[in-house]
C-alpha positions in Angstrom: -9.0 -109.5 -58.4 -7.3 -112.9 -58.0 -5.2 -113.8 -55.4 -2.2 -116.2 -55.4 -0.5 -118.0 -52.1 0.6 -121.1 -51.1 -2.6 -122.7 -51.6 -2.7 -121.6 -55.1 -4.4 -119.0 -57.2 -8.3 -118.2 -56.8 -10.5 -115.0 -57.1 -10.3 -113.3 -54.0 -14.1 -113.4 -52.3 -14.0 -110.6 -50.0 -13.4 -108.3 -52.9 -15.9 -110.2 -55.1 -19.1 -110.3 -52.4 -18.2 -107.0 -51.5 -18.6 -106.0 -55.2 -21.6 -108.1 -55.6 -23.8 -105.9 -52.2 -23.2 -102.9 -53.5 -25.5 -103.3 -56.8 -23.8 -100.3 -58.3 -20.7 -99.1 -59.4 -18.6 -97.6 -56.5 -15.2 -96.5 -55.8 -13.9 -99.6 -54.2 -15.6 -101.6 -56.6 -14.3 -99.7 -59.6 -12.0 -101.6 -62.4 -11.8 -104.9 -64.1 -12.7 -107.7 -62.1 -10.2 -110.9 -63.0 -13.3 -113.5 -61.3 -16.2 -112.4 -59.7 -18.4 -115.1 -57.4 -21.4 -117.0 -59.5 -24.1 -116.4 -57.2 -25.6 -119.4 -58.0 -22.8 -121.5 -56.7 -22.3 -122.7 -52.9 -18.6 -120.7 -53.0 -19.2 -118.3 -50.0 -16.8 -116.1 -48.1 -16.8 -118.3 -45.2 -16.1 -121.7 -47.3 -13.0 -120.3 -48.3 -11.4 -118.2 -45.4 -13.5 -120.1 -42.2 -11.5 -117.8 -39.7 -13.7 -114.4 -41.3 -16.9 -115.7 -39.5 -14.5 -115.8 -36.3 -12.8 -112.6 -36.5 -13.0 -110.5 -33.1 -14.7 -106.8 -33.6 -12.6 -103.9 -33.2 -13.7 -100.2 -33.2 -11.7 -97.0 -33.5 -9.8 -95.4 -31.0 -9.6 -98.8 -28.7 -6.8 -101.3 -28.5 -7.0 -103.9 -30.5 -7.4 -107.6 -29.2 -4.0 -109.1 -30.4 -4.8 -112.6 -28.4 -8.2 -112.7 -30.3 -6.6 -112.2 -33.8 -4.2 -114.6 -33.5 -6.3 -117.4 -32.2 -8.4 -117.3 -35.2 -5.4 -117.1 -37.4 -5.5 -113.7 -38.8 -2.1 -111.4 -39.5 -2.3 -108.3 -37.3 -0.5 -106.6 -40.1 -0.6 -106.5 -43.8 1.8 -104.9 -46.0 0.9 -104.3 -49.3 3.8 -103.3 -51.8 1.9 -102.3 -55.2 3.7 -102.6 -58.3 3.8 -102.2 -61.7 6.7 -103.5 -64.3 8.8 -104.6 -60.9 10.6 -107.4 -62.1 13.8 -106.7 -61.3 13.2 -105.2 -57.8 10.3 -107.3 -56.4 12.2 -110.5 -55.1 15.3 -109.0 -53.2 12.1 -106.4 -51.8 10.2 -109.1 -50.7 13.1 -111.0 -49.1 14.4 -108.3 -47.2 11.0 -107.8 -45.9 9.6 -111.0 -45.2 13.0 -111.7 -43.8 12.7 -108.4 -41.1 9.4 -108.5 -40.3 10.3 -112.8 -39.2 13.0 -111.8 -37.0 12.3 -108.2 -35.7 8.5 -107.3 -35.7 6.8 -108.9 -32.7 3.4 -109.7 -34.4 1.7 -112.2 -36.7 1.9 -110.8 -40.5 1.1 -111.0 -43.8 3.0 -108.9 -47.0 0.7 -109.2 -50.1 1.9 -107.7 -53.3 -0.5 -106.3 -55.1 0.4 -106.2 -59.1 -1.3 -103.6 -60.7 -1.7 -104.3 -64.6 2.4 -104.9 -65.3 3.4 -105.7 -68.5 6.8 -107.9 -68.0 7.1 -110.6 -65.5 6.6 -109.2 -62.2 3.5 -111.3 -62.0 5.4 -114.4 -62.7 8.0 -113.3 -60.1 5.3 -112.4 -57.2 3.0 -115.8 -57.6 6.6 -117.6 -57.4 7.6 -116.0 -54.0 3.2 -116.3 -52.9 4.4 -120.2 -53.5 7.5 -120.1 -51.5 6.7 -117.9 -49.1 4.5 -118.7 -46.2 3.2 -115.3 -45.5 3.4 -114.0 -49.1 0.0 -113.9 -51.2 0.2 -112.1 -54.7 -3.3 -109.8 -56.1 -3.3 -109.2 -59.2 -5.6 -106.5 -60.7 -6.5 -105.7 -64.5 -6.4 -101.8 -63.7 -3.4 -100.1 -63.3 -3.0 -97.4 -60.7 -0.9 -97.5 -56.7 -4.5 -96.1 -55.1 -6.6 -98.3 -56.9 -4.8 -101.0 -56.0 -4.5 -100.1 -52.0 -8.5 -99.3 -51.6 -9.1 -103.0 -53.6 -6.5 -104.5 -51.4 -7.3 -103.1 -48.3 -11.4 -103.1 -48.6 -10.8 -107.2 -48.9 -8.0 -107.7 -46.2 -8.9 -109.3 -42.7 -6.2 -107.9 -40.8 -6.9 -105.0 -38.3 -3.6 -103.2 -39.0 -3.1 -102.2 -42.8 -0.1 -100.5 -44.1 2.4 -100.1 -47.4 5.8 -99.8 -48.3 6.8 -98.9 -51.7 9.0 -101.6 -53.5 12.6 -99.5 -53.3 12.3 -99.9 -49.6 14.0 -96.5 -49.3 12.4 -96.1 -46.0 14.6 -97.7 -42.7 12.7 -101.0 -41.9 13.4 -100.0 -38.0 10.5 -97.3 -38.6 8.0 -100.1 -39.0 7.8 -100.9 -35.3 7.1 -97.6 -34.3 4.6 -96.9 -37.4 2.1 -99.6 -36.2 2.5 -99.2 -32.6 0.0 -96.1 -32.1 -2.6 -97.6 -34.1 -2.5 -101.3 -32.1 -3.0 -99.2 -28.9 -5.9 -97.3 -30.2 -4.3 -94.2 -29.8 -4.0 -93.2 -33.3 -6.4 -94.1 -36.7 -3.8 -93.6 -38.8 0.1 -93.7 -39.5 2.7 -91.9 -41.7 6.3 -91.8 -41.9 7.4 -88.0 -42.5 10.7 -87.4 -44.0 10.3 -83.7 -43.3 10.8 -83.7 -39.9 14.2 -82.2 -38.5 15.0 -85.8 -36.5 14.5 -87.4 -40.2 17.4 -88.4 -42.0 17.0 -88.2 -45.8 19.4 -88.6 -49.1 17.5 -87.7 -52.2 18.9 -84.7 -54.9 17.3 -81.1 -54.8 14.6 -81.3 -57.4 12.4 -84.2 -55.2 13.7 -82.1 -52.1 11.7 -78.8 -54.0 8.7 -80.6 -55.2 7.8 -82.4 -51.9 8.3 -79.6 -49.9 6.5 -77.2 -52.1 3.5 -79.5 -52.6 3.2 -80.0 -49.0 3.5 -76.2 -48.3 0.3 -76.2 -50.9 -1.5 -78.8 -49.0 -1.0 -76.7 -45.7 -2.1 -73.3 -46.7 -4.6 -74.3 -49.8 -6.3 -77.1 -47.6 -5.6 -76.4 -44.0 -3.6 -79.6 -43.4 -2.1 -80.4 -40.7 0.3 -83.4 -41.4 3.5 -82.8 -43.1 4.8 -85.6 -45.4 1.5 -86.2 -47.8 4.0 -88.5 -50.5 6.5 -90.5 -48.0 5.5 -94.1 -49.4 5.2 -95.9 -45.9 2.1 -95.4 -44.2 -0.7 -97.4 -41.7 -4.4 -97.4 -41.1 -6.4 -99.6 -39.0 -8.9 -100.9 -40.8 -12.2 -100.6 -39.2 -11.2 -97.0 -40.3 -9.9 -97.7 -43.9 -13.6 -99.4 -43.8 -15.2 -96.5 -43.0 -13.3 -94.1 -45.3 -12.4 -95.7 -48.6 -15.6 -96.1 -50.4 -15.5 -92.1 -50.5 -12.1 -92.0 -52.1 -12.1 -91.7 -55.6 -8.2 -90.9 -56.8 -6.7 -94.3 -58.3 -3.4 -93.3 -58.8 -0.9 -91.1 -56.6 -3.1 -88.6 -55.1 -4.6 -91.5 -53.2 -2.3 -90.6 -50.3 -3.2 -87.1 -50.1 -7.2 -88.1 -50.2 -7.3 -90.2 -47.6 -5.3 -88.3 -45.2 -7.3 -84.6 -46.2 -10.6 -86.8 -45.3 -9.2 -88.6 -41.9 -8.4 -84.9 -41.3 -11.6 -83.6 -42.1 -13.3 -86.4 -39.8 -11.5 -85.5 -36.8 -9.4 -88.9 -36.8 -5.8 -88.8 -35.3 -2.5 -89.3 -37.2 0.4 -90.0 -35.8 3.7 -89.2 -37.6 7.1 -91.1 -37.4 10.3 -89.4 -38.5 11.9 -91.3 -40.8 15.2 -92.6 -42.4 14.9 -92.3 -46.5 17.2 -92.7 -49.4 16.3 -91.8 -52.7 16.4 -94.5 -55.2 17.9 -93.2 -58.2 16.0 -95.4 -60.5 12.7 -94.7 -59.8 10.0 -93.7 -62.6 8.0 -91.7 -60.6 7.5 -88.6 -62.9 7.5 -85.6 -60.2 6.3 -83.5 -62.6 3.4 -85.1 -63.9 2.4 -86.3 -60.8 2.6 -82.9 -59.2 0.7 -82.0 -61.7 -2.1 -84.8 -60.8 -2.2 -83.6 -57.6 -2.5 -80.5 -58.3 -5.5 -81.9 -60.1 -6.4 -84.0 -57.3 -6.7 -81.2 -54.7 -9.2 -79.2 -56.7 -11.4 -82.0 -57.2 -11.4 -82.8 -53.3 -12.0 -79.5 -52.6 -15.2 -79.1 -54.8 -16.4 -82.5 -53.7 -15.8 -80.9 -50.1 -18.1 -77.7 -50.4 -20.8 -79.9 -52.9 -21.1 -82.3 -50.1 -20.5 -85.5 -52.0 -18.7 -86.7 -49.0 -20.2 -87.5 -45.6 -18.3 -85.8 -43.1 -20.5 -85.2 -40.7 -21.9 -88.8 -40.7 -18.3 -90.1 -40.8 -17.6 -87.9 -38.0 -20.3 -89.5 -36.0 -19.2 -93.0 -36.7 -16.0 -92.5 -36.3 -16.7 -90.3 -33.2 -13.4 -90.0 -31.6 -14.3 -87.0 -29.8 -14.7 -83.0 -30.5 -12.8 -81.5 -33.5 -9.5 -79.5 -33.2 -9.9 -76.0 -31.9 -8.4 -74.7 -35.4 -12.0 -75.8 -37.0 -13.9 -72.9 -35.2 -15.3 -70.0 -36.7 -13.5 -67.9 -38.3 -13.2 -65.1 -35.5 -14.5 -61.4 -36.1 -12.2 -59.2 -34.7 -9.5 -57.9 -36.8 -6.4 -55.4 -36.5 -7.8 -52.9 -38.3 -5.1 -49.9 -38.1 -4.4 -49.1 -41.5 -0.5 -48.0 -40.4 -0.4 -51.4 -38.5 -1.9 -53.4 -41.2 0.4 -51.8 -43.7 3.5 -52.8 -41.4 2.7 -56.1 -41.1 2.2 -56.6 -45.4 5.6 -54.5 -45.7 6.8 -57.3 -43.5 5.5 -60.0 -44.8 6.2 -58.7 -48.7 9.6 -58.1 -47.7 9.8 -61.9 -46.3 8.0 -63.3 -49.5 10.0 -61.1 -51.9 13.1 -63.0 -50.5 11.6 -66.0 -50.6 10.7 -65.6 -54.5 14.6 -64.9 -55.2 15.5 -68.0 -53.2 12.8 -70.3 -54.8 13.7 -68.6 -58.6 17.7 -69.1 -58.3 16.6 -72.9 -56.9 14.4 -73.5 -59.9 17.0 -72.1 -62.6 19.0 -75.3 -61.7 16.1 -77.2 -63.7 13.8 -75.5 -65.5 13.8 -72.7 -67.8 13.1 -69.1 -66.6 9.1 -68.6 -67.3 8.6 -72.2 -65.2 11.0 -71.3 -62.4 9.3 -67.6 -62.8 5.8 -69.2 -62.1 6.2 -71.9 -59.8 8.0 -69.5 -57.3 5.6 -67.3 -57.9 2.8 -69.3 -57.1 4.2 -70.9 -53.5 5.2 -67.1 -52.7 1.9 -66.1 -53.4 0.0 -68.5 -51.7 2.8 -68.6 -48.9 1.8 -65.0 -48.7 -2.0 -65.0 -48.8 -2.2 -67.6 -45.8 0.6 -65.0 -43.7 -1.4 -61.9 -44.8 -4.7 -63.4 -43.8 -3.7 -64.3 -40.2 -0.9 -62.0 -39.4 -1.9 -58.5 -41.7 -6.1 -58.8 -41.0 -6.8 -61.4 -38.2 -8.4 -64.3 -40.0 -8.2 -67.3 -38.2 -10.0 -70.8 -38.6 -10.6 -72.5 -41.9 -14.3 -70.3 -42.5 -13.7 -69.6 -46.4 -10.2 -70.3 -46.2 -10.4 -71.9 -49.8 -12.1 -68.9 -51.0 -9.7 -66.5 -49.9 -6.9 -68.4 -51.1 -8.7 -68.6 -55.0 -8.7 -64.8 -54.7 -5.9 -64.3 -53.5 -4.6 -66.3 -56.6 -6.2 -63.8 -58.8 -4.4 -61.7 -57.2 -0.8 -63.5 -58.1 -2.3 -63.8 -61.7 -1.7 -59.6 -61.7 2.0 -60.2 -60.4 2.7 -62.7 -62.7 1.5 -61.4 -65.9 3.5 -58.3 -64.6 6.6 -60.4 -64.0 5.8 -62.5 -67.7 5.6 -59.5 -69.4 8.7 -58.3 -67.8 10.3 -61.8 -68.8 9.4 -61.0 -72.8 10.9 -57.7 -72.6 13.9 -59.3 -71.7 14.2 -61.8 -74.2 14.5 -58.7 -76.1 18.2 -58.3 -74.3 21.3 -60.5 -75.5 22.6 -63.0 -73.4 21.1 -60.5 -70.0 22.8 -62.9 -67.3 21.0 -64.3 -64.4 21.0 -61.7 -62.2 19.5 -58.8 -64.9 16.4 -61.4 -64.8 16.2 -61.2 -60.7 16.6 -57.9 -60.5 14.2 -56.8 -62.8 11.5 -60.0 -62.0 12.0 -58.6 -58.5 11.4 -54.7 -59.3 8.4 -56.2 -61.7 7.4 -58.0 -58.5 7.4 -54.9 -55.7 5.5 -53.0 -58.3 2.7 -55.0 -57.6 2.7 -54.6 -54.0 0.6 -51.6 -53.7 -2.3 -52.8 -56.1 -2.0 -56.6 -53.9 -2.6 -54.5 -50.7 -5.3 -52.8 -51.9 -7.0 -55.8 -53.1 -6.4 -58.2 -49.8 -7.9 -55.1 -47.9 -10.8 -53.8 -49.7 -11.9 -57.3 -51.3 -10.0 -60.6 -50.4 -10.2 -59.7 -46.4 -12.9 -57.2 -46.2 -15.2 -57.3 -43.4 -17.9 -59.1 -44.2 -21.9 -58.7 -42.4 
């Protein structure tokens, strides 16, 4: 990783001695390195940035010396913007940043743009405004990929307050402030900008508004999580916790986000959320379906890394130690409504609700996909929508005890109602020109028929008693 400022351009030795400790390939450490330190030499860390020796010592859920950090010279904030093939968009970003954060933000900063593997000249443009720019510095990395480039960045940077903004700057600046804040008072660890709260103002069209929603709705009932805006490209972390947590993050592109948050979660850590004002930029190649798809992806693999114990919670928990866990996190608890009337009112209920839900979600999807995808996506957040309300409403299951097993059966489960509903979808293909409302109708009779074999199954094996 080399690093470009007003000084000039130089491998970056934070990153490169960091590399060279760990003797082993690691996440962090992952990738092509541009330079790396020639152990032989006298270069050292502290030759080249003399204020590192100097830097005051800061620990989680205290306030953070500001005086300290800017008597030895270090920004309390740095703003990476990663980027890839950003040539157009990268100087009028950088501008209107650099710019803001001069005049409104009340702290010493730094923005470094961190150029992930482009192909055009975004390069040439970012080491140009490194060189002009007093607080600009330009990385560049040989690996492309938005999370790689963040845990690189941020595992080298010096500053105690790390965040990152994508390039559009479609989030309001004025949320910046407010985003850093909690984590310079040590009330927070960690910092997000939710566009999904009801204070948030947001333009974007209806297909990012579905997949956002819908993938955070997975999040919540598939992982237990409590934060609502996984995505939302403007978050914080102080970094005596981004120290603590990165090595064990693994995802180097987009799921990066989710990762880190599921595992600050997981550790007990606090994140504070800041509503946000967001506008869509129409140009952006993002590809929400492939990288829905990655996350999918993304949240299996963090989930079997969970239960094989690849990651450290409890340790992290202990060094991190910001006092006891949520009361969600207990046991799951014994007692359960066991009335089979009762029981069967509150899946008629819930059915009912789903079943509405499914019609909504369907008619939604028809705008942009063809009718087998719209069939199964809605399908799939209705089921799962449906397994977390059964499991605490219909048979009393609280906490998160086997909360991912019950969700992969309950999955099974949808896999009966939608082969059921598929098959139905065939038979009508059968049927000239049948109109969109033949296909509800009979996608929703397809859909109560399996109602009574669901029950059955949530009752006698999903949520059964267990010794």
């Amino acid at each position: 990783m080399t690093l470009t400022d007003r000084t000039g351009s130089y491998p970056d030795p934070a990153f490169e001695a960091e590399a060279l400790e760990t003797g082993e390939p690691s996440a962090q450490a992952g990738g092509a390195v541009v330079l790396s330190l020639d152990p032989t030499t006298s270069t050292s860390l502290e030759a080249t940035h003399p204020t590192l020796t100097d830097t005051p010592t800061h620990r989680p859920g205290t306030a953070l010396d500001l005086a300290a950090f800017r008597r030895a010279g270090i920004p309390v904030l740095d703003v990476t913007i990663p980027v890839y093939n950003e040539e157009k968009d990268l100087e009028p970003c950088v501008r209107r940043l650099d710019a803001y954060l001069e005049t409104q933000f009340p702290h010493t900063f730094r923005i470094t743009i961190a150029d992930n593997a482009s192909t055009d000249s975004t390069l040439r443009v970012a080491e140009r405004l490194a060189r002009e720019l007093e607080s600009v510095r330009a990385v560049h990395l040989e690996e492309k990929g938005r999370g790689n480039a963040l845990r690189r960045v941020w595992l080298a940077s010096d500053s105690p307050v790390l965040a990152y903004m994508d390039v559009d700057l479609s989030t309001d600046l004025n949320a910046l402030a407010p985003l850093v804040a909690p984590l310079l008072s040590g009330h927070s660890d960690l910092a997000i900008g939710t566009r999904l709260s009801r204070s948030s103002r947001v333009v974007r069209g209806p297909k990012r508004e579905f997949v956002s929603r819908s993938y955070n709705f997975l999040l919540q009932s598939l992982m237990g999580a409590r934060f609502s805006d996984a995505q939302c490209g403007f978050k914080a972390i102080r970094s005596d916790v981004a120290q603590q947590l990165l090595p064990h993050t693994l995802d180097k592109a987009w799921f990066f986000d989710t990762e880190l948050l599921v595992l600050a979660e997981r550790c007990g850590l606090r994140c504070a959320e800041v509503p946000v004002d967001w506008t869509d930029d129409p140009n952006s190649k993002v590809d929400i379906m492939r990288t829905a798809l990655e996350d999918l992806r993304g949240m299996y693999r963090l989930t079997t890394d969970t239960a094989r114990g690849r990651i450290p919670v409890a340790q992290l928990q202990a060094a991190l130690a910001r006092g006891p866990l949520p009361a969600g996190l207990r046991p799951e608890e014994a007692g359960r409504k066991g009335s089979l009337f009762g029981q069967l009112v509150r899946f008629g209920a819930i059915g009912v609700a789903s079943t509405l839900a499914y019609a909504a979600l369907f008619i939604l999807g028809r705008t942009f996909m063809d009718a087998q995808t719209a069939n199964f996506v809605a399908l799939l957040i209705t089921a799962i929508a449906n397994t977390a309300a059964n499991r605490r409403f219909t048979f009393g299951v609280l906490g998160r005890e086997r909360l991912t097993q019950h969700h992969l059966e309950g999955l099974i489960v949808f896999g009966i109602g939608w082969a059921l509903t598929a098959g139905a979808l065939l038979w009508m293909n059968s049927i000239p020109n049948p109109g969109q409302w033949i296909e509800l109708t009979v996608l929703t009779i397809a859909n109560l028929a399996a109602t009574a074999v669901k029950f059955l199954l949530f009752r006698l094996w999903v949520f059964r008693r267990r010794a």
